[in-house]
C-alpha positions in Angstrom: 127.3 184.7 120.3 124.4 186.1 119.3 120.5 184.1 119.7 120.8 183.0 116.0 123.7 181.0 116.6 122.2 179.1 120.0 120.6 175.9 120.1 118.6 175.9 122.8 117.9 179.3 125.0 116.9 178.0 128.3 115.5 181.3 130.7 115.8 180.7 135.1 113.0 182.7 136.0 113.8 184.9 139.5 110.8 184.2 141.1 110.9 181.2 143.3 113.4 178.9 143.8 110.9 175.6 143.6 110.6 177.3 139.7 114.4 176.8 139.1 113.9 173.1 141.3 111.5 172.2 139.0 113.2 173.7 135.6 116.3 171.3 136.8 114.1 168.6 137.3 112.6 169.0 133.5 116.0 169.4 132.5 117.2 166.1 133.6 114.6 164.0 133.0 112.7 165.8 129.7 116.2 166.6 127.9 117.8 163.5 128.2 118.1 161.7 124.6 116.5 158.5 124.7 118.8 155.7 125.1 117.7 153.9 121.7 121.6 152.8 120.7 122.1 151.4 124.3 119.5 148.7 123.7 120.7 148.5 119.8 124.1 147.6 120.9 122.6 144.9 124.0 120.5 142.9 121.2 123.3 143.1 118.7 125.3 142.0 121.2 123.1 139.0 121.9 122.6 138.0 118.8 125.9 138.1 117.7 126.5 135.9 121.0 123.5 133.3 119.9 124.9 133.2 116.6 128.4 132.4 117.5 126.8 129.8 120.1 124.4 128.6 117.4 127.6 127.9 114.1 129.4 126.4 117.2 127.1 123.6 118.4 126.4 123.3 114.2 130.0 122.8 113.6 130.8 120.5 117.0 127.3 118.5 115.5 128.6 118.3 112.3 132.0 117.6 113.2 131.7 114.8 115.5 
């Protein structure tokens, strides 16, 4: 695989180890995608909930 066909190149420098500590800390918690479609899916989730729970109380009002 040559460097064209890579993503992303990540170099461990040799020098210390609290450099590689620290490149694994950036790694988790820089890299990470940002959970946007967690929080898309929890509101859709609620609203759909609401909405059911709205028609619901609408159709028992009407209803009765």
């Amino acid at each position: 695989m040559s460097n064209k066909e890579r993503i992303i190149d990540i170099n461990i420098p040799n020098k210390q180890l609290e450099s590689v500590e620290e490149l694994a800390d950036f790694i988790e918690n820089e890299l990470k995608p940002p959970s946007r479609i967690k929080w898309i899916l929890i509101y859709f989730m609620v609203g759909l909930a609401g909405g059911v729970g709205l028609g619901a109380f609408i159709g028992w009002w009407w209803i009765k």
